[in-house]
N, C-alpha and C positions, 0 to 999 in steps of 0.2 A: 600399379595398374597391371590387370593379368597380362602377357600377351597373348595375339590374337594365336588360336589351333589354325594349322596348316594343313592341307588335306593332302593327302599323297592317294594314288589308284593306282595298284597293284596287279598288272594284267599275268598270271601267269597257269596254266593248267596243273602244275603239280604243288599237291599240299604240300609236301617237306618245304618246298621253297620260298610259300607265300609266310609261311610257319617262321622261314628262315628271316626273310627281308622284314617282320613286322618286327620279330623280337630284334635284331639288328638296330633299327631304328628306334625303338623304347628308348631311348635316352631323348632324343629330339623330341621339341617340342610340338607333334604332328599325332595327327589319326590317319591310319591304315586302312584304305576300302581295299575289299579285296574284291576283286574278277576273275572269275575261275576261265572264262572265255573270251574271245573280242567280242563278240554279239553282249552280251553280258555289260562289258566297260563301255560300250556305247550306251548304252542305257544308262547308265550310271553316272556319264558322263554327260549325258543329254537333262539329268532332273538337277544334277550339283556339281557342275565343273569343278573338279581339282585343281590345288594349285602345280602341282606335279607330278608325274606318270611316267612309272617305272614298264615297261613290254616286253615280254620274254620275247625272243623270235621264233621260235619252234615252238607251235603248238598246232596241234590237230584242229579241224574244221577253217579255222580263222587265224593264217599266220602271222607275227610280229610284224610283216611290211604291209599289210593288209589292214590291220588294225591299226598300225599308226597314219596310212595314209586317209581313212576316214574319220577320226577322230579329229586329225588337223583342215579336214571339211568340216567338222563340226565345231571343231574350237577357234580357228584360226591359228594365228602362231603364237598366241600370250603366253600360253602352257606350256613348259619346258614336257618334250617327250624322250626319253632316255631308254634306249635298248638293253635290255640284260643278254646276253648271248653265250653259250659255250665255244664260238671261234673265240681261238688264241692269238693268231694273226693281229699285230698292230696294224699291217695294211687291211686289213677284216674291219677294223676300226676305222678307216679314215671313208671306208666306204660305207659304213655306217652315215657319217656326218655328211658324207656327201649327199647322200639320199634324201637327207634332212632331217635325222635325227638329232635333239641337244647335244647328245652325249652318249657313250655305250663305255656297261660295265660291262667287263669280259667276268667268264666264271672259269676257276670257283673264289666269287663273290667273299672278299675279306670285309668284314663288319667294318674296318675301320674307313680302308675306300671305299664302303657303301655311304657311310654315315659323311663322310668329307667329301662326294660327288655332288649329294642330295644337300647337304650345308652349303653348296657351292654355286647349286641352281637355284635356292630360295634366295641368298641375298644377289643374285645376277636379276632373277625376275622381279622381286617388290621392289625396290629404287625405281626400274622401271614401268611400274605400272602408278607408282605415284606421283609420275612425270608428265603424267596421257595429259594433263592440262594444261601445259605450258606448250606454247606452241616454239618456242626454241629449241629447248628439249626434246623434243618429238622428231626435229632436224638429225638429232645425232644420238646415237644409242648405247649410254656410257656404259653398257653390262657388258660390251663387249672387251672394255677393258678390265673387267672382272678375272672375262676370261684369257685375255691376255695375259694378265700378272700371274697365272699359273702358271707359265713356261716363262718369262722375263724378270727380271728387276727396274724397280720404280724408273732409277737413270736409263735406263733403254729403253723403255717407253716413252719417255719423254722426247730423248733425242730421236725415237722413231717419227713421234709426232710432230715433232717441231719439223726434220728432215721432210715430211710430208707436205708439212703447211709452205717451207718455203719451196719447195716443187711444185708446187699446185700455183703458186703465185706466179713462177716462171714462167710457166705452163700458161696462165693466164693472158700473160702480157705478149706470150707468143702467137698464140690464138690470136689477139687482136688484130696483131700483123698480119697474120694468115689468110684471113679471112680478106683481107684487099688484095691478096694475091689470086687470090681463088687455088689457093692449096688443099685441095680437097683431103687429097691421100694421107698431106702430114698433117693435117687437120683432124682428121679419123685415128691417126697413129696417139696423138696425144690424150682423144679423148678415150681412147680404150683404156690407155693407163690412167688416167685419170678416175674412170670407172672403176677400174678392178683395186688400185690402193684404197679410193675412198671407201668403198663396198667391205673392203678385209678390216678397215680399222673404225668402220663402228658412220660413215660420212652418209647414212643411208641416202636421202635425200639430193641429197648433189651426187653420188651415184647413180639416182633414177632419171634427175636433169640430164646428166651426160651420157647415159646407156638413150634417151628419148633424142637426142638432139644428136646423137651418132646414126643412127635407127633413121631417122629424117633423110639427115645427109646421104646414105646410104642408097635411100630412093629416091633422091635424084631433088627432094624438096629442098631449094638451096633460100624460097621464099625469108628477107626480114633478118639471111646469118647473123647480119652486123648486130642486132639489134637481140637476137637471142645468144650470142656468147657473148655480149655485152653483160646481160641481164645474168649470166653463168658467172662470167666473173664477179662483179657484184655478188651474187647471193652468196659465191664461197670466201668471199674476206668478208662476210659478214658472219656467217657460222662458222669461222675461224677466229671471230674477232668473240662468240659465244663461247668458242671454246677456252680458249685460252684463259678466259673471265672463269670458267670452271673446273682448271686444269688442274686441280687442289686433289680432285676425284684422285687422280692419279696414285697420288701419296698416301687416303686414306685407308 
């Protein structure tokens, strides 16, 4: 069976470069749109959504933060969007990601990190979009450990997750307590960390439970606590009890 072509869209003003990034890519198994503008890749993007999209940031009329932040009004976030830029800066890079970009290639662009960035965001994105129907799955976002195992080894992520899962469980049964004391403060202390680990390793979902139910507390709606960190714990030994049933991800 063939496989299926991969669309990639190519936002960049200079021909050497869109010249550069398609022959780069020739090997993978993908088609190269090119967009000489943002006005341009919006259109383009608006008739055939790509599966991934490469954005210089320097261009005239319509610059890379510009174009990537309407684009992700127009696509949402399924579409890996990956900055091409000439800052060298690694800290250049982390504000890249911060902004919300996938990913940023710094230049000058070596074919083989381009070609190992872009192999890196196709299998991060299909697993998950072949998941949109499972409503467990949809709980937790295994691409993230995609991108984790670039900078880890299998045994440290595992012992990160497991470290997390039995923290969340402490975390859990302390809450319980809590909440009959009317500890508001240390009640807020746990669920921030609770948010911010689940949120980094992929827990979306019980991140958005606990950023909503911190959020509440905060204004003063203490309405039912028992009854919704009840329902907090519960859901998270349950998509804890999903994961571990899929923790094989890991190793593969």
């Amino acid at each position: 069976m063939r496989k299926k072509t991969q669309y990639i869209l190519v936002v960049d003003d200079n021909e050497i470069n869109r010249r550069y990034v398609k022959t780069a890519l020739k090997e993978l198994n993908t088609e190269v749109i090119i967009a000489k503008t943002g006005f341009e890749a919006l259109d383009i993007a608006e008739k055939a959504p790509p599966h991934l999209i490469l954005v210089d940031i320097q261009m005239p009329l319509m610059d890379g933060y510009e174009c990537f932040t309407l684009l992700r009004e127009k696509l949402g976030n399924e579409v890996p969007i990956l900055a091409i830029t000439a800052f060298s800066d690694l800290d250049d890079r982390d504000d890249f990601i911060a902004y919300g970009f996938s990913d940023c290639i710094l230049k000058p662009v070596r074919p083989e990190v381009l070609r190992n960035t872009v192999s890196h965001w196709f299998n991060y994105r299909m697993p998950h979009q072949q998941n949109q129907s499972n409503s467990e799955q949809s709980d937790f976002d295994f691409g993230i450990i995609n991108e984790l195992k670039r900078y880890a080894s299998n045994e440290e992520l595992t012992e990160l997750y497991n470290e997390f899962i039995k923290e969340t469980n402490l975390f859990g049964e302390k809450l319980v307590f809590l909440q009959t004391t009317q500890n508001y403060p240390e009640i807020l202390s746990i669920l921030h960390v609770i948010k911010g680990n689940a949120g980094s390793l992929g827990f979306a979902k019980l991140s958005e439970l606990t950023s909503v139910l911190e959020t509440d507390i905060k204004s003063g709606d203490h309405d039912s606590l028992s009854i919704r960190i009840q329902e907090l714990v519960d859901y998270s030994s349950k998509i804890f009890s999903v994961f571990k049933a899929q923790q094989t991800l890991i190793n593969a």
